[in-house]
C-alpha positions as MATLAB code, in Angstrom:
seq = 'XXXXXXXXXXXXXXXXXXXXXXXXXXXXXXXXXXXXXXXXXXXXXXXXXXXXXXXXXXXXXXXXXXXXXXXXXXXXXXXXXXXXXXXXXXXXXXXXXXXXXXXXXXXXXXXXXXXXXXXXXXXXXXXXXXXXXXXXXXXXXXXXXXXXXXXXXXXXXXXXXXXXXXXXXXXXXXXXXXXXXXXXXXXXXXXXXXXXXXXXXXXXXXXXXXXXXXXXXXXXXXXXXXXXXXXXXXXXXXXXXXXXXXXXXXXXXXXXXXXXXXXXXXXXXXXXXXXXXXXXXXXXXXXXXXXXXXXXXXXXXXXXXXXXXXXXXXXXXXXXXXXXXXXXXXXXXXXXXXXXXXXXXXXXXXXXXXXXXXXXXXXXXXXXXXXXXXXXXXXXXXXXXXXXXXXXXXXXXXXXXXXXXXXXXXXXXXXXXXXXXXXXXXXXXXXXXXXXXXXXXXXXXXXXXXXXXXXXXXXXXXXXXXXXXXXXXXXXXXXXXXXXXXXXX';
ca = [
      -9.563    7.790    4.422;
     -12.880    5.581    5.432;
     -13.696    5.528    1.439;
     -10.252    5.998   -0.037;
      -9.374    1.991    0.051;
     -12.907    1.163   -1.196;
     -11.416   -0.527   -4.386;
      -9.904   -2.797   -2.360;
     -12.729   -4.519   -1.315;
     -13.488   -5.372   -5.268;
     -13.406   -8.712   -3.620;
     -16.446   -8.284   -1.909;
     -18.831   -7.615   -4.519;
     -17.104   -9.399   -7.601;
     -18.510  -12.608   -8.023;
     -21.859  -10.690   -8.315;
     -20.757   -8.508  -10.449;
     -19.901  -10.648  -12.893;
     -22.698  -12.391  -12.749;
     -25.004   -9.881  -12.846;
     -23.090   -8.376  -15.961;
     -22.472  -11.662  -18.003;
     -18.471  -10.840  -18.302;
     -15.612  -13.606  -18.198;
     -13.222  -14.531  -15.523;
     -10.433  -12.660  -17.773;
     -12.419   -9.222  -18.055;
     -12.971   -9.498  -14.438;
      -9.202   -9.448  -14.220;
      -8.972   -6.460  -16.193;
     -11.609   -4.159  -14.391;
      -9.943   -5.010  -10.847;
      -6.585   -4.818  -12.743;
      -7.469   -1.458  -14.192;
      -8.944   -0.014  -10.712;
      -6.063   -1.070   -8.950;
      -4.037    1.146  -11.719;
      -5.845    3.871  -10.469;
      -5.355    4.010   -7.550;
      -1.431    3.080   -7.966;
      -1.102    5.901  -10.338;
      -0.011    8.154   -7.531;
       2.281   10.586   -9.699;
      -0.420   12.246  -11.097;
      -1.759   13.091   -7.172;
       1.555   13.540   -5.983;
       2.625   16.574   -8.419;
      -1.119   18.208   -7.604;
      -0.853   17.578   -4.090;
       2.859   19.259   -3.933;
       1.469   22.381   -6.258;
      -1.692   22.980   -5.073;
      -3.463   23.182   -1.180;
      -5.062   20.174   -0.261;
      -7.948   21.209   -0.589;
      -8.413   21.583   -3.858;
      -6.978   17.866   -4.157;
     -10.043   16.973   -1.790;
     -12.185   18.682   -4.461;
     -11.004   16.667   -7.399;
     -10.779   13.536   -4.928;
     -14.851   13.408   -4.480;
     -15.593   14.352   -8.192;
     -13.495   11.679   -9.344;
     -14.666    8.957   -6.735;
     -18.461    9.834   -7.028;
     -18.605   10.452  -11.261;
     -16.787    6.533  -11.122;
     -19.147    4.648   -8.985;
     -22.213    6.554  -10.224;
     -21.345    5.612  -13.747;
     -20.946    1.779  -12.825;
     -24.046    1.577  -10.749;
     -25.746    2.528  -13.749;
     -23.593    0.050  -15.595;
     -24.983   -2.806  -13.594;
     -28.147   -1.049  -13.252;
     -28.262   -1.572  -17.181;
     -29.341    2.145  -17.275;
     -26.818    2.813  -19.873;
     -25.429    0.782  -22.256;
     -21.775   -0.359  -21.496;
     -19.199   -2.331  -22.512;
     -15.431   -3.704  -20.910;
     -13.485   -1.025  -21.446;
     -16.165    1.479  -20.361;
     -16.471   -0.408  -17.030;
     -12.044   -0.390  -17.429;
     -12.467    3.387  -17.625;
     -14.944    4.028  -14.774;
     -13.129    1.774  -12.111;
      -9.957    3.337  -13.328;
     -11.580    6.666  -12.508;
     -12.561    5.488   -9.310;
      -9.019    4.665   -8.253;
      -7.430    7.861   -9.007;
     -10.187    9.074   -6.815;
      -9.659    6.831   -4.103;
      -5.578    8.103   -4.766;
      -6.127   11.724   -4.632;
      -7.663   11.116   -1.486;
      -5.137    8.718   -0.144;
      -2.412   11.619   -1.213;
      -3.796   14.565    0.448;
      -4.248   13.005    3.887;
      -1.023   11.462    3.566;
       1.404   14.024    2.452;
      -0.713   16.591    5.069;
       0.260   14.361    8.233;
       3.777   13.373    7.012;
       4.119   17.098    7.314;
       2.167   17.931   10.405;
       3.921   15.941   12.371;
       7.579   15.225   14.129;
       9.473   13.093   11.593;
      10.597   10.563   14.895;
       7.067    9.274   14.762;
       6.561    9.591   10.678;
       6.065    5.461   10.972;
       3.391    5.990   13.746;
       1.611    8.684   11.722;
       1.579    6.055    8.559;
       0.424    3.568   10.057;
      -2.546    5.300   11.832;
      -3.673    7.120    8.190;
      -2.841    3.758    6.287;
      -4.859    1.760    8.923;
      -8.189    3.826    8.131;
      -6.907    3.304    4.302;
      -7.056   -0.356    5.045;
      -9.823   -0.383    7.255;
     -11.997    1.341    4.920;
     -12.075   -2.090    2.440;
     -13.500   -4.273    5.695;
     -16.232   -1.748    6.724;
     -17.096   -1.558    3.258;
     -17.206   -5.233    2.782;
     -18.873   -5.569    5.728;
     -21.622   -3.022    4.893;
     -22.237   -4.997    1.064;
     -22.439   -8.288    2.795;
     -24.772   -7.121    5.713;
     -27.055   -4.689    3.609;
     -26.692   -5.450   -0.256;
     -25.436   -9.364   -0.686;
     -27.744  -11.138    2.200;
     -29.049  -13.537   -0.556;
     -26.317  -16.508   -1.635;
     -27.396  -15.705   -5.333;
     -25.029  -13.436   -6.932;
     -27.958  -12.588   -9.540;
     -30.076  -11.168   -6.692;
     -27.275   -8.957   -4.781;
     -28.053   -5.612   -4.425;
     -24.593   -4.515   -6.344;
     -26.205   -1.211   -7.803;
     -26.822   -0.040   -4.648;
     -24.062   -0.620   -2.567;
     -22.175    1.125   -5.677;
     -24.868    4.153   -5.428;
     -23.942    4.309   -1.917;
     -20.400    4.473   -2.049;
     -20.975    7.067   -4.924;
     -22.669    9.225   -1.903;
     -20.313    8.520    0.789;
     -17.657    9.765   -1.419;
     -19.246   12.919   -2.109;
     -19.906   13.467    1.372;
     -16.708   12.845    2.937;
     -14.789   14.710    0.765;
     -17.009   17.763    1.167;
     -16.062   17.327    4.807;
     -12.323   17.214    4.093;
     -13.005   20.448    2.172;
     -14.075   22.464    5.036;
     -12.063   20.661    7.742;
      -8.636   20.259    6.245;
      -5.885   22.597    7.875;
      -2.153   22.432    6.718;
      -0.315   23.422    9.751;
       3.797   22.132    8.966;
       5.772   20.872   11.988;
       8.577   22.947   12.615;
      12.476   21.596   13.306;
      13.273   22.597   16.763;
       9.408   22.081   17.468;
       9.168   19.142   20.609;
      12.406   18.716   20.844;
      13.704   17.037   24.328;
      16.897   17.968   26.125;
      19.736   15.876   24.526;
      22.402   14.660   25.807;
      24.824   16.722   24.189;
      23.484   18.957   26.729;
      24.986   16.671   29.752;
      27.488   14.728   27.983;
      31.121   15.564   27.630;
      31.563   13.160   24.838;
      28.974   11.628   22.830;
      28.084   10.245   18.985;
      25.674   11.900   16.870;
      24.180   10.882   13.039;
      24.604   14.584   10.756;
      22.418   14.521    7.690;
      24.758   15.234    4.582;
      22.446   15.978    1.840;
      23.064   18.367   -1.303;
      22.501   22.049   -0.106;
      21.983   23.476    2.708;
      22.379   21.304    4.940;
      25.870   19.941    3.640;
      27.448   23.111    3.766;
      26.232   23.815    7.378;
      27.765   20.455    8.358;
      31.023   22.054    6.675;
      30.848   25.233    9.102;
      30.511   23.114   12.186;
      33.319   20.627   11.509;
      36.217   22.566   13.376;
      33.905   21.948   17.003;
      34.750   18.284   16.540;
      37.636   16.284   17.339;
      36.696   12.833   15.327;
      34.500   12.899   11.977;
      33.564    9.418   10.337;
      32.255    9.182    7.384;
      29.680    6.477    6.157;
      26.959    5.440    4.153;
      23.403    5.397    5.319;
      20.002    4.822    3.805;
      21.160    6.238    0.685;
      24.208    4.702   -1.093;
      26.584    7.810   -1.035;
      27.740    9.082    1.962;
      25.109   10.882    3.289;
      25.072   10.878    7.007;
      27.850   11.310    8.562;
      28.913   10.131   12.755;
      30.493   12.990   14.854;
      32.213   11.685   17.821;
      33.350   15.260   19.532;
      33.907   16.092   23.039;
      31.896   19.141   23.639;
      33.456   22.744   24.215;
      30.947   25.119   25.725;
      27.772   26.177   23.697;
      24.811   28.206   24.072;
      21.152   27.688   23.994;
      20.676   28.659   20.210;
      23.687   26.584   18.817;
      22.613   23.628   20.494;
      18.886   24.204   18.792;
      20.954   24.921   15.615;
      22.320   21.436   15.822;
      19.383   19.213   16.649;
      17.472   20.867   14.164;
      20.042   20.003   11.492;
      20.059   15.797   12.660;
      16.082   15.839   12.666;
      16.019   17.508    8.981;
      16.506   14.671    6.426;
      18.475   14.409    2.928;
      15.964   16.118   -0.128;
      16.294   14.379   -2.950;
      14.388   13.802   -6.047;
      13.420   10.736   -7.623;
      16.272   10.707  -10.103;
      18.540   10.649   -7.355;
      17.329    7.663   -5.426;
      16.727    5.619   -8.444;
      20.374    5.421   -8.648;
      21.240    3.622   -5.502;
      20.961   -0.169   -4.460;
      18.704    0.157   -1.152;
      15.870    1.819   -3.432;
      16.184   -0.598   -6.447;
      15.772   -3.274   -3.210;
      13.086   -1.516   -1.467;
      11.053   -0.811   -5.210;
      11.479   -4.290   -6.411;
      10.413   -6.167   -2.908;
       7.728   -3.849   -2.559;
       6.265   -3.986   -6.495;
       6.570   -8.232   -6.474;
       4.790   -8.303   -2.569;
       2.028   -6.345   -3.395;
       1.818   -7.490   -6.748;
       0.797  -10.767   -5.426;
      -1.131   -9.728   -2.530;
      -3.421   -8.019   -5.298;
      -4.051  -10.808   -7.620;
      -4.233  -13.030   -4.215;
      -6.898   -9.864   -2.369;
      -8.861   -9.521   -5.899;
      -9.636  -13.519   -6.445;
     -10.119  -15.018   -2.941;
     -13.590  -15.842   -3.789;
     -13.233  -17.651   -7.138;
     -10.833  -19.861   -5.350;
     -13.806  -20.862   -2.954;
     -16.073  -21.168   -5.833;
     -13.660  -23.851   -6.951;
     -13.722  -25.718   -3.504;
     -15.308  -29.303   -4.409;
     -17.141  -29.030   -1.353;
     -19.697  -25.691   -1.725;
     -20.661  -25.464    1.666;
     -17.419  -24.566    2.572;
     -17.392  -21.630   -0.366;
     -20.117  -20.219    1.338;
     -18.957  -20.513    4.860;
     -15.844  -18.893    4.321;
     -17.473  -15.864    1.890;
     -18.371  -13.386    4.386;
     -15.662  -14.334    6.413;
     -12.607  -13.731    4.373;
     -13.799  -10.309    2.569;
     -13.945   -9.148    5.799;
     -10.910  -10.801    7.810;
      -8.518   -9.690    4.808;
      -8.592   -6.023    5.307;
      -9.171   -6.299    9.133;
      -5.448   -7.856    9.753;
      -4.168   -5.381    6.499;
      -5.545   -2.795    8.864;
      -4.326   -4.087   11.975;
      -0.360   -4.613   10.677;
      -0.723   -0.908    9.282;
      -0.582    0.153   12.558;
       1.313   -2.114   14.856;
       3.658   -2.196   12.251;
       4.512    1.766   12.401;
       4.465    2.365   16.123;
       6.974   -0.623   16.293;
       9.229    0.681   13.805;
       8.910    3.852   15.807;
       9.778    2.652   18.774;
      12.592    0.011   17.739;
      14.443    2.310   14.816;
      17.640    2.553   17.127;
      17.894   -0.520   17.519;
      17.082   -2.438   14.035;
      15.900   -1.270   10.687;
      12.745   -1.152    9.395;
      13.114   -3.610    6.486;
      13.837   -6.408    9.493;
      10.315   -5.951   10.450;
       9.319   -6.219    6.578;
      11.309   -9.426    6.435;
       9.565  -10.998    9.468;
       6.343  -10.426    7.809;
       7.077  -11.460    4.277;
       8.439  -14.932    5.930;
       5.401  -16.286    6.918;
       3.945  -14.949    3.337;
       5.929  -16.624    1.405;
       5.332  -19.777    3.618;
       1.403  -19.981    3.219;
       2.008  -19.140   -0.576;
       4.472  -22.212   -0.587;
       1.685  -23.883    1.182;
      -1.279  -22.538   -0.790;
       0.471  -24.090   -3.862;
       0.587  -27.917   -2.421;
      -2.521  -27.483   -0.871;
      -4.940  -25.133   -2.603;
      -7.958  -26.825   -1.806;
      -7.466  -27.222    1.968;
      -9.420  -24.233    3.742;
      -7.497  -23.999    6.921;
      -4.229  -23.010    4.247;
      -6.296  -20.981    2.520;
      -7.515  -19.231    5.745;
      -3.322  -18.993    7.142;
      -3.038  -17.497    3.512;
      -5.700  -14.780    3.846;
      -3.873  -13.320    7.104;
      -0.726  -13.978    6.023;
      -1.507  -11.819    2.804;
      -2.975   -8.914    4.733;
      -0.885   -8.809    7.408;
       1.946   -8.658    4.239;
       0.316   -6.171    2.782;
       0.208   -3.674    5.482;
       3.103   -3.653    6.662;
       4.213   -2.726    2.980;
       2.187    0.007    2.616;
       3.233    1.086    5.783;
       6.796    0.923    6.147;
       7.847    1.274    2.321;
       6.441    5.141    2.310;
       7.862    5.519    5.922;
      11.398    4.275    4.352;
      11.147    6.152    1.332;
      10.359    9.474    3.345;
      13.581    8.765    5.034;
      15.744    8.368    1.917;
      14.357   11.511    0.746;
      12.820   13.627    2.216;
       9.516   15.059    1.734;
      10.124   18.030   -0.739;
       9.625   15.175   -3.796;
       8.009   12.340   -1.616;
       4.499   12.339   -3.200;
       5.511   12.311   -6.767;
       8.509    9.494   -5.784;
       6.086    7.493   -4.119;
       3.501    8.006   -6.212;
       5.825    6.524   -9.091;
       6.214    3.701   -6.944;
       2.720    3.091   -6.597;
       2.049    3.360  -10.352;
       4.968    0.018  -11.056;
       3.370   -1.856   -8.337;
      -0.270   -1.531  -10.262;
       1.319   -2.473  -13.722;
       2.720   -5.782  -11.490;
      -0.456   -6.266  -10.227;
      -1.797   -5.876  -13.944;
       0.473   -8.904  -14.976;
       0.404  -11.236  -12.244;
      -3.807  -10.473  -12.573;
      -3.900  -11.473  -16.686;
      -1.777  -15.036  -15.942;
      -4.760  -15.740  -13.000;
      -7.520  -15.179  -15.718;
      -5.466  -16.693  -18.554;
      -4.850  -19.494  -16.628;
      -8.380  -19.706  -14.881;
      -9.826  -19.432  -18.260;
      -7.832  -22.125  -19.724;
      -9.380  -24.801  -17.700;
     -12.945  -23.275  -17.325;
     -15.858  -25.242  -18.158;
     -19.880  -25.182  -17.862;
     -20.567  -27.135  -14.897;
     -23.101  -28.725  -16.815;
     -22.507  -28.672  -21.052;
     -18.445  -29.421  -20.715;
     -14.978  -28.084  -20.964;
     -15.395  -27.168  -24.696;
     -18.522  -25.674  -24.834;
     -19.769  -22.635  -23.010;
     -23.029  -21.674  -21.950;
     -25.610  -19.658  -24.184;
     -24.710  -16.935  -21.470;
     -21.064  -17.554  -22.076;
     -20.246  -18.076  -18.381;
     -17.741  -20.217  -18.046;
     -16.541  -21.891  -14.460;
     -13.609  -23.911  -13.203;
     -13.157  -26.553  -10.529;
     -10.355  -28.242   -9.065;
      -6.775  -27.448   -8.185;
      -6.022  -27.356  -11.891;
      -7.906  -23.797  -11.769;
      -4.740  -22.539  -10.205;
      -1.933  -24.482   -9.803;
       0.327  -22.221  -12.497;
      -1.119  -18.995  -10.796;
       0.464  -20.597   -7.479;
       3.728  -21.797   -8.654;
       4.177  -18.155   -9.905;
       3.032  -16.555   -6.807;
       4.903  -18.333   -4.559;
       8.456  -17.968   -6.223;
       7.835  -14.251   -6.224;
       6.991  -14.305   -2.749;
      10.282  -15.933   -1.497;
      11.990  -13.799   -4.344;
      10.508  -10.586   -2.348;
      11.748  -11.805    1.159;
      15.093  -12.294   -0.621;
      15.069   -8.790   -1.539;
      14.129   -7.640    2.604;
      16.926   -9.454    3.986;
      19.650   -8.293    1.864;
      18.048   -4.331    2.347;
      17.989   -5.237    6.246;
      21.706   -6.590    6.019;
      23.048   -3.733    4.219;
      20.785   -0.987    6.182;
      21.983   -2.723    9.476;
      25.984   -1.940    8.732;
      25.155    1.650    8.533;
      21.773    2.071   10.456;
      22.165    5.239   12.512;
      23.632    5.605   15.907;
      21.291    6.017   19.086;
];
């Protein structure tokens, strides 16, 4: 996972980039846009990864990440000739690279480990997926991008590099990589329907097996309640039973059947409200957070004041994946710990309200570096917790006998939302660009056109801060309604 985020840090190394290849703000758009597609298209990893051992998916994972960034070193290298939609296609390849990777690790510790600390286990694999971006950005801008001319950067190398690292890792996930499934019954404490008379328990009701076993056990109860949990139909359902005498094996019996969850494919979730809610506030949030991750730095170019672009540089490449990496974590282990007691999409909420704040913010004052700076944390720490809790959620609705190719599918809409929210930013950018010395009208002989001012932006903004509050929206009315029927302790 150290290289599978290493898109993310496009950031890092795109003002040189497209400097160094001549390109416009607007194909700029479209090679992070089409990247980010790649590594969003997750179906494609998720129905290899649930056919084939992992690692063979580790194989394909370093061909596909080293043949991308090879082939765009020698892009900017100029040691082949190239074009847009070449550069599209490698950077696409890239992603899918950086996704096979993502999916194997992923789907192999979902698996390995208890499902009562799946949000834990997450957050720790999407923190190195998150942390990979700032370790990468802060390799380029100690080793490759020293000098402040973007013509001069070292951006062949750095991509070289990666191309290596890639290569190299993945080899090591070859040989390293053991599937070893956790087992229900496996770590199981003593429960208290071992000491209790009379106690309240939460019975998966899913279709097959474990349905029917809830029908053999319902004459040991004296009270059954039905109700609706994560998904829409009733599929848990609360015993309230005073207990006759069991033995040993029963009592493992039952435990194992309230730790296994409901399977069910995507089909079946795309049919109830709490997925439409979790799939729409997670596709608009990250949507924005990758136009917001992928142009950070040509909204400092546009600062009136350039001593403050290059202040901030280094510093924000580095800080957005850092606190992306950071939330990953702190935001599984407390959804771990506090899942009894509220849902999961309350902790989403409380981090997309302070996102949608500094993207309110952001819009009135986009020139202001201390907003931009609240907006910068505010996005990562958005971001994951997203990518965090929105798989952890999703594993919970359905299991994990379809989760890779569900989430994957996910994934893929949230790239195509990325894709649009990324073409407005260059159309709009590109609309008021001019040559900072010929005029609005009339482009260099290069054809590099820049823009400066709040004009740059001030659509892009409007835009990205109605989807923002239109994405908390979304959390609180999945908390409210997951809240009614979150499960009993």
């Amino acid at each position: 996972m150290a290289v599978a985020g290493s898109q993310y840090g496009f950031n890092a190394i795109s003002n040189a980039f497209k400097e160094q290849l001549k390109l416009g703000q607007s194909e700029v758009e479209w090679i992070a846009s089409v990247g980010n597609i790649g590594g969003c298209v997750g179906f494609t990893a998720g129905l290899f990864v649930e056919r084939y051992p992992p690692q063979l998916a580790a194989c394909v994972a370093g061909l596909l990440t080293f043949t991308g960034y090879f082939l765009l070193g020698l892009s900017v290298d100029q040691t082949i000739s190239t074009s847009v939609p070449l550069l599209c296609v490698y950077y696409f390849v890239v992603g899918q690279g950086s996704m096979f990777t993502y999916m194997v690790c992923l789907m192999q510790n979902a698996k390995n480990f208890n499902p009562r600390y799946r949000g834990t286990i997450i957050g720790i694999v999407d923190s190195m997926f998150g942390a990979s971006a700032a370790i990468l950005s802060a390799i380029y801008n100690r080793s490759f991008g020293q000098d402040d001319n973007p013509e001069h950067q070292n951006v062949a190398g750095f991509l070289y590099t990666l191309a290596a690292m890639a290569a190299g890792i993945n080899l090591v996930v070859f040989s390293a990589l053991w599937s070893l499934p956790w087992k229900p019954g496996e770590g199981v404490k003593e429960s208290p329907l071992d000491s209790e008379e009379g106690s309240t328990e939460i019975l998966p009701v899913a279709t097959g097996s474990t349905g029917s076993s809830l029908q053999s056990s319902r004459s040991d109860y004296n009270t059954v309640e039905r109700h609706e949990s994560l998904l829409d139909a009733s599929t848990c359902v609360s015993v309230h039973h005073t207990r006759p005498a069991r033995g040993k094996d029963e009592m493992d019996s039952l435990r194992r059947a309230l730790e296994r969850p409901p399977e069910s494919t995507l089909f079946q979730l795309i049919r109830t409200v709490n997925f439409q809610l979790l799939f729409w506030m997670f596709t608009i949030a990250t949507s924005v957070g990758l136009m917001f991750m992928n142009n950070v730095l040509f909204i400092l170019d546009s600062f009136p004041e350039k001593e403050l672009s290059q202040k901030y540089r280094k510093l924000f490449t580095v800080l957005l994946p850092v606190s992306s990496c950071i939330t990953r974590l702190t935001a599984g282990i407390a959804s771990d710990l506090l899942v009894h007691r509220i849902p999961r999409t309350l902790i989403i909420a409380l981090v997309l309200a302070p996102f949608a704040a500094s993207q309110f913010a952001l819009r009135y004052y986009p020139s202001n570096p201390t907003i931009l700076l609240f907006n910068v944390i505010c996005v990562g720490m958005s971001f994951g917790c997203l990518w965090c809790l929105s798989p952890t959620i999703l594993s919970e609705m359905g299991g994990l006998a379809h989760f890779a190719t569900t989430w994957g599918v996910v994934m893929f809409t949230t790239a195509l939302g990325g894709l649009a929210y990324q073409t407005i930013y260059g159309k709009v950018y590109d609309s008021h660009a001019q040559h900072p010395h010929i005029g609005p009208s009339f482009p260099s002989s290069d054809g590099e056109r820049k823009c400066y001012g709040d004009e740059c932006y001030q659509l892009t903004f409007d835009i990205a801060a109605a989807s923002a509050l239109l994405s908390l929206l979304l959390a609180i009315i999945m908390t409210v309604r997951m809240w009614k029927h979150r499960p009993a302790r």
